[in-house]
C-alpha positions as CSV (number, residue, x, y, z in Angstrom):
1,X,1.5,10.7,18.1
2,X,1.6,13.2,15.2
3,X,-1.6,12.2,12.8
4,X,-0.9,11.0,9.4
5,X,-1.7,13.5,6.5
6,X,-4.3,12.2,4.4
7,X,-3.7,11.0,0.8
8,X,-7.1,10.6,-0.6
9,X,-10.7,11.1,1.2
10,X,-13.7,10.5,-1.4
11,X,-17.3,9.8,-1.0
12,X,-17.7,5.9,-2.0
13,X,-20.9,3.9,-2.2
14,X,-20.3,0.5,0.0
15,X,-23.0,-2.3,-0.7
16,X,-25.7,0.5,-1.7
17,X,-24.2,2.9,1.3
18,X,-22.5,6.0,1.3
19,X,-19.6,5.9,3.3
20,X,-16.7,8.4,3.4
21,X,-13.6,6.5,2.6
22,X,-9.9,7.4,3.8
23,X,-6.2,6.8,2.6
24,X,-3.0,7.4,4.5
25,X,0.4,6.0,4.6
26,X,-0.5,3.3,7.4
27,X,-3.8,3.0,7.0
28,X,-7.4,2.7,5.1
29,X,-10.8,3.7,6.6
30,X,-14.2,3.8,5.8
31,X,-17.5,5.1,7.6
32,X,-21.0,4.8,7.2
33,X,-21.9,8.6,6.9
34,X,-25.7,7.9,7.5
35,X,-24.6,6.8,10.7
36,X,-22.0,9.3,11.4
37,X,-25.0,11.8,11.1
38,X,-27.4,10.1,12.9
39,X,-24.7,10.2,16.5
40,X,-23.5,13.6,15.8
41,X,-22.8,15.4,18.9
42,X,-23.3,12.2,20.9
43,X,-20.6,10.6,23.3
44,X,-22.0,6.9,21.7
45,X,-18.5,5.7,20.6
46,X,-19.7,2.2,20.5
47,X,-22.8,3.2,17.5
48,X,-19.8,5.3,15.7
49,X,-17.8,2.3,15.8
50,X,-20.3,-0.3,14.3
51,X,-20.5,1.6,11.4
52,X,-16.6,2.5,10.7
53,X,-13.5,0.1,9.4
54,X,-10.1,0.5,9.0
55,X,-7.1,-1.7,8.0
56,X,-3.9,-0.9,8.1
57,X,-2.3,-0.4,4.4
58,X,0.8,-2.9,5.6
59,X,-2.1,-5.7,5.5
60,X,-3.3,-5.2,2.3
61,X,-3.0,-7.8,0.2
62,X,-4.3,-6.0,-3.6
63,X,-6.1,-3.6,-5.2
64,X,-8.0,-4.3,-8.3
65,X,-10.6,-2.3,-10.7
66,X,-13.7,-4.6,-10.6
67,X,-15.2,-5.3,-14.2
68,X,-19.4,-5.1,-13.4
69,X,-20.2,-8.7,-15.1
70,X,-23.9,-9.2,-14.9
71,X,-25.5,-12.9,-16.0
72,X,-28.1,-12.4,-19.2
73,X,-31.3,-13.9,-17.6
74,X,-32.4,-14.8,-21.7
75,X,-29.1,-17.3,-22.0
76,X,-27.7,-17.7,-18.9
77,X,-24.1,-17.3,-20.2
78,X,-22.1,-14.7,-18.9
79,X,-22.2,-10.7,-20.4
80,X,-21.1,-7.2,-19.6
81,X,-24.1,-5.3,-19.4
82,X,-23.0,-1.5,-19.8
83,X,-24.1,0.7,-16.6
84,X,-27.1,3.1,-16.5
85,X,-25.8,6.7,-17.1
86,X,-28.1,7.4,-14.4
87,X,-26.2,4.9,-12.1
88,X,-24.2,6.9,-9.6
89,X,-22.1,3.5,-8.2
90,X,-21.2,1.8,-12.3
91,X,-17.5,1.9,-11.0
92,X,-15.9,0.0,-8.6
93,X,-13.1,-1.4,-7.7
94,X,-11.6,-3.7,-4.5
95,X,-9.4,-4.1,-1.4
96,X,-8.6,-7.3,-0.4
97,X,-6.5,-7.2,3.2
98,X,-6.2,-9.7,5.8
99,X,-8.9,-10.4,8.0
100,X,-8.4,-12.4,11.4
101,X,-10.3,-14.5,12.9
102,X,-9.9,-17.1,16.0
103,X,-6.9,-19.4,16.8
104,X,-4.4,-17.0,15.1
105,X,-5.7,-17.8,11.9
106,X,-6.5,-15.2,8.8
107,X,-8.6,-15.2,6.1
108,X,-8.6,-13.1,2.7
109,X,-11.6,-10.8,3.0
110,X,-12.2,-7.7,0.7
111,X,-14.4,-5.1,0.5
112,X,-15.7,-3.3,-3.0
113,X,-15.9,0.7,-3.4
114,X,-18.4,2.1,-5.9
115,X,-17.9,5.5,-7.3
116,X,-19.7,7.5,-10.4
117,X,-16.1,8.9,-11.7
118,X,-14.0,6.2,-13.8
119,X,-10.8,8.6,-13.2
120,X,-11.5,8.5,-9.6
121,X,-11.4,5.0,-9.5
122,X,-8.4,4.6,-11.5
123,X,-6.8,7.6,-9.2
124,X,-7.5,4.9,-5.8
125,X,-6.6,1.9,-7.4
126,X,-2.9,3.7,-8.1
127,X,-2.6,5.5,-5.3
128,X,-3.0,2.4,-3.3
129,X,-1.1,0.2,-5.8
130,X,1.8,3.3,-4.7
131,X,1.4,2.6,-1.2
132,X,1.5,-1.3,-1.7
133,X,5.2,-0.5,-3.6
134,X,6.7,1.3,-0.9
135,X,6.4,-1.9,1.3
136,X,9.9,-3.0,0.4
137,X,9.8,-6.1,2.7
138,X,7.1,-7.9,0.7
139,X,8.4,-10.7,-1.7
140,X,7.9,-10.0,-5.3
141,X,9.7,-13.7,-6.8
142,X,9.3,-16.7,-4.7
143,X,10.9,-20.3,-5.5
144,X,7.9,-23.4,-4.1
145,X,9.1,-26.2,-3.5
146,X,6.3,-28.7,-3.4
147,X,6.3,-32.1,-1.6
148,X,3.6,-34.8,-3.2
149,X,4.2,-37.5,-0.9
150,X,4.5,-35.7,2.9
151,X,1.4,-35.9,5.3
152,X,-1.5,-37.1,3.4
153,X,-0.2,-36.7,0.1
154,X,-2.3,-33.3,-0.3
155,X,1.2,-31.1,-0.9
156,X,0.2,-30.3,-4.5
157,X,-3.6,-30.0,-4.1
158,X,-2.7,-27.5,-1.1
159,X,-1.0,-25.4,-3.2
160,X,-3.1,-25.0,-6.2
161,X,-6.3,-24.5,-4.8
162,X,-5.2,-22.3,-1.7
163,X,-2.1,-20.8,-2.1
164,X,-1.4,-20.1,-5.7
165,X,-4.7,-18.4,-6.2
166,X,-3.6,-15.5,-3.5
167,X,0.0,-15.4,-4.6
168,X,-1.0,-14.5,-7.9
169,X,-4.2,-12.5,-6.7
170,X,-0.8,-9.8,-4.9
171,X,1.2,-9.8,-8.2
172,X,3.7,-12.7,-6.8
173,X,5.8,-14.5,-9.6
174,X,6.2,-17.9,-8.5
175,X,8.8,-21.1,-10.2
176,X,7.5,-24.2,-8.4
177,X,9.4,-27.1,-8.3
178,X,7.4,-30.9,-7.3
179,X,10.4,-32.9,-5.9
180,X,10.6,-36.4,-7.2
181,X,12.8,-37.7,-4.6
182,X,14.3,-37.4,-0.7
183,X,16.2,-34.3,-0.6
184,X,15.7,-33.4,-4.0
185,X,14.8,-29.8,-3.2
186,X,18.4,-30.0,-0.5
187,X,20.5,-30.6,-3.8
188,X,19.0,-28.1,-6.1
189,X,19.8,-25.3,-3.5
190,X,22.8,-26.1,-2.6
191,X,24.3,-26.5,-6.4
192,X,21.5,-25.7,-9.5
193,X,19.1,-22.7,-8.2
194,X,19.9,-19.3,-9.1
195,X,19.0,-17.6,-5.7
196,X,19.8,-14.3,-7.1
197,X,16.2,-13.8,-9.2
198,X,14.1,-14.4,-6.0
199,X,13.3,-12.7,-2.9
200,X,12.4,-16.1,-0.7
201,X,12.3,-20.0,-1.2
202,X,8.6,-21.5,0.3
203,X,8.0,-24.9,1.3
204,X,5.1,-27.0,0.8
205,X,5.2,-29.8,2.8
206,X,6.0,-31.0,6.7
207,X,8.9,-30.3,8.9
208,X,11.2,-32.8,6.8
209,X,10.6,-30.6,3.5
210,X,11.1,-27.5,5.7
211,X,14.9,-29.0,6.9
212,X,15.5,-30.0,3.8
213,X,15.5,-26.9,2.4
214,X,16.9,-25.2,5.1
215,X,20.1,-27.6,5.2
216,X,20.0,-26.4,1.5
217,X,20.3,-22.8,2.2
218,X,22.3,-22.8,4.8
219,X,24.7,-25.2,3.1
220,X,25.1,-22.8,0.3
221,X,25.2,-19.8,2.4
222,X,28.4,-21.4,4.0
223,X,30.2,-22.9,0.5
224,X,30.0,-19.6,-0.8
225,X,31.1,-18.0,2.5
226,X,34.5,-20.5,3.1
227,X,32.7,-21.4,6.5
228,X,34.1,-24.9,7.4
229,X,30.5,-26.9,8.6
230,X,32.8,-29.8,10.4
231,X,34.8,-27.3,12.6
232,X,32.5,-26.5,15.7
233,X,34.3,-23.2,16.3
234,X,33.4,-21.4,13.0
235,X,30.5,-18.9,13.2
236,X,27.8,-19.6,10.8
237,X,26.7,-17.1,8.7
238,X,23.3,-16.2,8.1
239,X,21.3,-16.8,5.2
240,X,20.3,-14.1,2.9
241,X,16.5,-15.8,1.7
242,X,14.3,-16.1,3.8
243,X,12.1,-19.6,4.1
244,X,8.0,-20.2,4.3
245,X,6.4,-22.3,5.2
246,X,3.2,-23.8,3.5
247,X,1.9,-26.6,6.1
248,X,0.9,-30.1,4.3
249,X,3.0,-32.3,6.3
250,X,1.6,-34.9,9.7
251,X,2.9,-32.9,12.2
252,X,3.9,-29.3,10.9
253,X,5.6,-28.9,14.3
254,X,7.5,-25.6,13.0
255,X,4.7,-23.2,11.4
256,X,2.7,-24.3,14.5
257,X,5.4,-22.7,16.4
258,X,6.2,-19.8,14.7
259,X,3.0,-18.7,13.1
260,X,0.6,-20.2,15.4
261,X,-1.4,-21.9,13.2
262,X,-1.3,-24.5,10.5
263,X,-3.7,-23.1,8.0
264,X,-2.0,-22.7,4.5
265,X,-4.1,-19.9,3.8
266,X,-3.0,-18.1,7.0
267,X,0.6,-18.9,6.1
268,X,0.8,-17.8,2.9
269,X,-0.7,-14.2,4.0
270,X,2.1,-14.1,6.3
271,X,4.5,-14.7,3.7
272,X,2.7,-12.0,1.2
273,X,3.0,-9.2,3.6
274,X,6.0,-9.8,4.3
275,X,6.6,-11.3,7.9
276,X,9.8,-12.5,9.0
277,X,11.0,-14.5,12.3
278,X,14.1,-15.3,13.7
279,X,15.5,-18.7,14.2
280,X,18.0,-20.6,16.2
281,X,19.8,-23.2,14.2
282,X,21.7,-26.0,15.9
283,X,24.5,-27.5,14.3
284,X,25.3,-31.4,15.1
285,X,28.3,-32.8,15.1
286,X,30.0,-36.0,15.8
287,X,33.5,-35.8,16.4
288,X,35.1,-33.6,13.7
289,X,32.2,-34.5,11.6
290,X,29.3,-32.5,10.7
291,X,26.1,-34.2,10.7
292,X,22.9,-32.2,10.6
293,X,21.2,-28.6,11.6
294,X,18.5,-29.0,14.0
295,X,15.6,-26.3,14.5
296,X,12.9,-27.8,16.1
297,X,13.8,-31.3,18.3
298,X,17.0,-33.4,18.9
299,X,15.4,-36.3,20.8
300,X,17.1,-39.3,22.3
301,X,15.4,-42.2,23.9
302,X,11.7,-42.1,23.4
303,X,11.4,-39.9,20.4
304,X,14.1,-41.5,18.7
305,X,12.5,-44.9,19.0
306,X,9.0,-43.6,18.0
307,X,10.8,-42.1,14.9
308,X,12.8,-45.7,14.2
309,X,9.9,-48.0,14.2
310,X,7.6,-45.9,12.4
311,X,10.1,-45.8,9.6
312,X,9.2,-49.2,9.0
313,X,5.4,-48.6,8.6
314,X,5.7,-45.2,6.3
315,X,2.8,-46.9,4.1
316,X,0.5,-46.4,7.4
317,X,0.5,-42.1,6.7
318,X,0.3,-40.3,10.0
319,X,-1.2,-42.9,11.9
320,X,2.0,-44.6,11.9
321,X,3.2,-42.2,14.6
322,X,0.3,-42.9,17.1
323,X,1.0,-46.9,16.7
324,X,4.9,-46.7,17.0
325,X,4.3,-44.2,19.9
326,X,2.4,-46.9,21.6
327,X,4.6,-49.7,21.1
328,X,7.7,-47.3,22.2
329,X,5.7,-46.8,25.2
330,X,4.9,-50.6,26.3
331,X,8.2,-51.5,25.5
332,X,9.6,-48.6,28.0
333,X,13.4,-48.5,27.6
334,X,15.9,-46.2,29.3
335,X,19.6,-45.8,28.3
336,X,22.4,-44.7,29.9
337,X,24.9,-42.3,29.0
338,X,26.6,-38.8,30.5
339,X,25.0,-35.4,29.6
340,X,27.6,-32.5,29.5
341,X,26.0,-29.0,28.7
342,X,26.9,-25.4,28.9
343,X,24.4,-23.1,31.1
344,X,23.2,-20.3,29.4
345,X,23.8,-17.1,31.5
346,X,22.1,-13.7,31.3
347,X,19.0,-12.8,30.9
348,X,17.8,-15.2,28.7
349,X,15.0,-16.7,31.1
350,X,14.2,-20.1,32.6
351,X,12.1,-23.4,30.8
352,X,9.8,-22.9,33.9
353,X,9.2,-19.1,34.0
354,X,6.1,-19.4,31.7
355,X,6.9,-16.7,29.2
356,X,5.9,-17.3,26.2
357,X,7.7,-16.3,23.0
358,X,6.3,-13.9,21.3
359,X,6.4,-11.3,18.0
360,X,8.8,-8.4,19.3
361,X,9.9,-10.9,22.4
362,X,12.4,-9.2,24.9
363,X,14.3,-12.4,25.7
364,X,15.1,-12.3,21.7
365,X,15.4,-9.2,21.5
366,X,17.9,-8.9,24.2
367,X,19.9,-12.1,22.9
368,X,20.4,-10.1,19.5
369,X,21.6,-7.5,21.2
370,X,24.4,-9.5,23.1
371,X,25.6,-11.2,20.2
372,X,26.1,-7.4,18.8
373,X,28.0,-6.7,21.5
374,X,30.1,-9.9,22.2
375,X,31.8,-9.4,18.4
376,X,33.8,-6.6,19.5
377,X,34.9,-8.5,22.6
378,X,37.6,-11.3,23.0
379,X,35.8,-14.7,22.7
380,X,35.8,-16.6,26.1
381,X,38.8,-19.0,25.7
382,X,38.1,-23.0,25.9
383,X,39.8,-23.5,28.9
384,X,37.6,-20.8,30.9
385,X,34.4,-22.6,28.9
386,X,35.5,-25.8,30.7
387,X,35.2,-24.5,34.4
388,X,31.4,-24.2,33.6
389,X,30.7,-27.3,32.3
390,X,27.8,-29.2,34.0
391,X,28.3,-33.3,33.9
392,X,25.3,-35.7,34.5
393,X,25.3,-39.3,34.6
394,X,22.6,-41.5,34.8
395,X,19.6,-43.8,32.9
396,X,17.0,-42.1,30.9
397,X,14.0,-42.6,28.7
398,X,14.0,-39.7,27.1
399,X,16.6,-37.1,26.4
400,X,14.8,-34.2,24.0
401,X,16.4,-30.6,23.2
402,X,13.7,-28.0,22.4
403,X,15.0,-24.9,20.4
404,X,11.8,-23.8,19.9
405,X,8.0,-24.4,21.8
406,X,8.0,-27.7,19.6
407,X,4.0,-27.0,20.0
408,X,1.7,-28.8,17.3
409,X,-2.4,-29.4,17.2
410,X,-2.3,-32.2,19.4
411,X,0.2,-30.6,21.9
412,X,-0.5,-27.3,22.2
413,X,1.7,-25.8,24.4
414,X,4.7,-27.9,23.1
415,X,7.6,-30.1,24.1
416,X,8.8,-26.7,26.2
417,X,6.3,-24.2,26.6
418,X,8.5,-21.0,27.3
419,X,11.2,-22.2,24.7
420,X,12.3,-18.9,22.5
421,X,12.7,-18.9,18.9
422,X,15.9,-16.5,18.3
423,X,17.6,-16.5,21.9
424,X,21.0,-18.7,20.4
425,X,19.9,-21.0,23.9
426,X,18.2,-24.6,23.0
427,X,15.9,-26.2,26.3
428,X,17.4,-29.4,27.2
429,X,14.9,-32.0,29.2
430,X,16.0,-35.0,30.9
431,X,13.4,-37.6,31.8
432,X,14.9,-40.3,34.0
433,X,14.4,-43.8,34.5
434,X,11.0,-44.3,36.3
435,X,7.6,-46.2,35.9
436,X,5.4,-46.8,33.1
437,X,2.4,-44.7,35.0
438,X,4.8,-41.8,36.2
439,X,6.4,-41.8,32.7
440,X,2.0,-41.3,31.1
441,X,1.4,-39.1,33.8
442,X,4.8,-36.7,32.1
443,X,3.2,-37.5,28.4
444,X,-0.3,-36.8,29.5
445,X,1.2,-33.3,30.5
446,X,2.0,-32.1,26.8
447,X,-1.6,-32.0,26.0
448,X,-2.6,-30.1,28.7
449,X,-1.7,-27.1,30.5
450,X,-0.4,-28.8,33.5
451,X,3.9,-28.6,34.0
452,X,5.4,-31.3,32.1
453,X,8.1,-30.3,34.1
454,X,7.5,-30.8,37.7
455,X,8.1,-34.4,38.2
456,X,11.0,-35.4,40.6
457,X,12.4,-37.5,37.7
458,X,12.0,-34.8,35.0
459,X,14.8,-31.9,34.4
460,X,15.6,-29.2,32.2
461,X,18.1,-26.7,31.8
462,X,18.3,-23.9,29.5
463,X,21.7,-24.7,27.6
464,X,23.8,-23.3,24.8
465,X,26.2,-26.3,23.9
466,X,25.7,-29.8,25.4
467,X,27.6,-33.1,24.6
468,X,26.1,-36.6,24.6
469,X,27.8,-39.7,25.2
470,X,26.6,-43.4,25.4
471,X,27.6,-45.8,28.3
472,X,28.5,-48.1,25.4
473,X,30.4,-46.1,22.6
474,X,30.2,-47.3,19.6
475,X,32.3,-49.7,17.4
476,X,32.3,-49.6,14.0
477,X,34.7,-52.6,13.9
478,X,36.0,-55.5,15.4
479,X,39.4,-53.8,15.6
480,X,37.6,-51.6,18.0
481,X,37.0,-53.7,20.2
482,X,40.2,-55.7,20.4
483,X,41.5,-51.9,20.7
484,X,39.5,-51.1,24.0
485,X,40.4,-54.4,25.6
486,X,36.8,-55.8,25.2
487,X,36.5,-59.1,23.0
488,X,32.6,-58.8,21.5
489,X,31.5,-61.7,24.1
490,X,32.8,-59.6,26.8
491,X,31.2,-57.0,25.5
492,X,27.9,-58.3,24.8
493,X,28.0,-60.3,28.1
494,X,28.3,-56.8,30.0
495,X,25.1,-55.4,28.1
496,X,22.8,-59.1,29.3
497,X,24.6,-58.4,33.0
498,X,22.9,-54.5,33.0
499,X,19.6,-55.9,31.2
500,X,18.6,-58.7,32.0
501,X,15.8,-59.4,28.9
502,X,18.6,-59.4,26.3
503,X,17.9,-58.4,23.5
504,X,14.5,-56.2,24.4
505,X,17.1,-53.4,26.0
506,X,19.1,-52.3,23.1
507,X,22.1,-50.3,25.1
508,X,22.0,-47.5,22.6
509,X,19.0,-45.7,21.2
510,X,18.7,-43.8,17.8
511,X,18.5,-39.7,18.3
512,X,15.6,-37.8,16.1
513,X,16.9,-34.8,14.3
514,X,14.1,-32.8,13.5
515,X,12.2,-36.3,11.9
516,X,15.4,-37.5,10.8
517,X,17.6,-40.1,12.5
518,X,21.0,-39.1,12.8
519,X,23.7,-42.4,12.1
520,X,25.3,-41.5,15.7
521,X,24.4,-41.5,19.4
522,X,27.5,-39.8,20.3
523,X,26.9,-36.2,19.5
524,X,27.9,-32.6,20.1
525,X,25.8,-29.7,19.6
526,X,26.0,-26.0,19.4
């Protein structure tokens, strides 16, 4: 590898040290020089080491000249103190770069260079300040959108004393927005923001803030692109902004996923230096109707009942999702219906083969790649799509597609460990009828590192379309059903004939769109 040429190598005093600090393109290093002496002409990489740091100019955050404030001991208030001309450290100034520490979290650490030459100080704060510019990647305008009332209601608090702080500390201009209502953030994007001054929209708040804004975006990016949402066969085009995520939600299923973490601190680091991910998006439609984008979970069944009833307890906070869970899980209903879905095919993996998505993942990678490559080929006619088809019938309790690990705090490996984030493919898990204590013993699996998957009741396939349909369709009228032949006795009386404990088997369950529930069972996705 050829070695970087340096750009500036001074003599700099480090907490009363001398160390001999380095600047090139990728990277900043300082070493004790005491040190360096001491191990000259010894193999002892390890003492060398101890006294050396480096970070990589890509993960600095700033670079600012540090005013020398001393505290008056006479007063006590605050007073600059002019330097000893003696003093051979009464300039400074410092680095602040990323720091990481355990559970893929990072920190804002910094380290302070003295030197005896003002112009030398000035001649390192710009020369890193150049270095920091060339980084065309990192976002210089940012639109927050801030949600009061998500998670613990801490959305606001989060922002101002965590995030705002470093945004401004790396020269980020920032218009913030507190919605006042649902989907207030959704309907400035889509018809008031001017997304033309900013490089990046950030969300504070959970998954349901994230989805807003990304239904905004992507809304937008299709209106002003004359993509048709409702017709399943257009392409979608991608959006030009990209979205972050500040976590402050209950769950915060999403920037567990992606970043690894759900530390607002570590979040908005990634967002300052510039880090981008690829997403799959899943459009839902009913009929010829477009209903919602999905990036996280579609579930059906269990996950769609936890989401109904804790609707009805929202003044509970978080803990309404533990309490609905349980009741969802006494009350242990199944549904039937018919699962159609569309195999991926390549080499885009298995749910079961234990690879983990990852920054720079091959499966992704590859998937990108394909899509490159499929535009300047014919697209596969429907009628060849049908042959390939796979139909399955049957009862379920839980019916969940997985386009990403779906991995939070309290499951950390996720709804579908070996998911991938940008792989166009979405992990589709079918948990059929069976007991109460088989159905824990699946549950029990998410929190662990046991596979969820190996149950004789449990499968999943790794899909790119799938369909949906009730064993009971259903009927928005009366008119309905005199049009299928079934007066609403009949109709009812087949239900009680299927369950027997009318009404506690509702035939058709609610499906959970990424915390949402969508207003129909019968769905189509892609």
């Amino acid at each position: 590898m050829e070695k970087q040429s340096r750009l500036l190598c001074s003599e700099l005093c480090v907490q009363r040290r001398l160390y001999e600090v380095t600047l090139n393109c990728a990277i900043l290093a300082w070493k004790d020089i005491q040190i360096a002496k001491k191990h000259t002409g010894r193999a002892i990489y390890g003492a060398v080491k101890a006294g050396s740091s480096c970070v990589p100019v890509c993960e600095i955050i700033a670079v600012q000249e540090k005013d020398d404030d001393t505290p008056c001991k006479n007063t006590g208030k605050w007073q600059k103190v002019p330097q000893s001309p003696a003093d051979p450290c009464q300039h400074a100034f410092t680095v602040f770069y990323v720091e990481r520490t355990r559970q893929h979290c990072w920190w804002c650490s910094n380290v302070t260079f003295h030197c005896s030459d003002h112009s030398l100080c000035l001649l390192w704060v710009q020369t890193i300040r150049e270095q920091l510019a060339l980084l065309t990647n990192r976002p210089k305008s940012l639109l927050v959108y801030i949600n009061p009332y998500g998670g613990k209601q801490r959305g606001k608090q989060i922002y101002d004393h965590k995030v705002a702080p470093i945004f401004s500390r790396a020269s980020i201009s920032t218009d913030v927005i507190v919605t006042e209502r649902a989907n207030h953030a959704r309907d400035h994007l889509k018809t008031e923001a001017d997304l033309k001054k900013y490089d990046g929209v950030v969300c504070v708040g959970g998954d349901g803030m994230f989805s807003e804004i990304m239904h905004g975006l992507v809304s937008r990016t299709q209106q002003e692109a004359g993509v048709d949402e409702n017709s399943m066969e257009e392409t979608l085009m991608p959006c030009g902004l990209r979205i972050g995520i500040i976590p402050a939600g209950s769950t915060d299923c999403i920037c567990y996923a992606t970043v690894g973490s759900n530390d607002p601190v570590t979040s908005a680091l990634h967002i300052i230096v510039g880090d981008s991910q690829a997403m799959d998006i899943c459009s839902v439609h009913n009929e010829d109707r477009f209903l919602r984008y999905s990036v996280s979970l579609l579930g059906y069944g269990f996950y769609g009942d936890v989401l109904t009833d804790s609707e009805r307890k929202r003044w509970m906070g978080p803990a309404r999702y533990d309490i609905s869970g349980v009741k969802t899980f006494l009350s242990h209903r199944y549904y039937e219906g018919t699962v159609s879905f569309l195999p991926a095919e390549g080499n885009l993996g298995s749910p079961r083969d234990k690879m983990q998505c990852r920054t720079g993942c091959s499966v992704c990678r590859q998937s990108s790649s394909d899509k490159l490559v499929s535009k300047n080929e014919d697209s596969v006619s429907d009628a060849e799509c049908q042959d390939t088809w796979t139909v399955i019938r049957g009862k379920f309790l839980a019916i969940n597609a997985a386009s990403m690990s779906c991995a939070c705090p309290r499951s950390p490996k996720g709804l579908s460990p070996s998911a991938h984030l940008a792989d166009g493919t979405t992990d589709l898990i079918l948990v059929r009828k069976c007991s109460r204590l088989d159905f824990l013993r699946h549950l029990l699996r998410h929190t662990n590192k046991d596979d969820q998957f190996d149950h004789s009741f449990v499968e999943v396939y790794r899909v790119k379309q799938f369909r949906f349909s009730p064993r009971y369709q259903e009927c928005d009228s009366e008119v309905d059903l005199r049009e299928s032949g079934v007066t609403g006795k009949r109709f009812l009386s087949q239900i009680c004939r299927e369950h027997r404990a009318c009404g506690c088997m509702p035939s058709q369950s609610n499906w959970n769109c990424d915390g949402e529930i969508l207003p129909h069972t019968a769905i189509q996705v892609r």
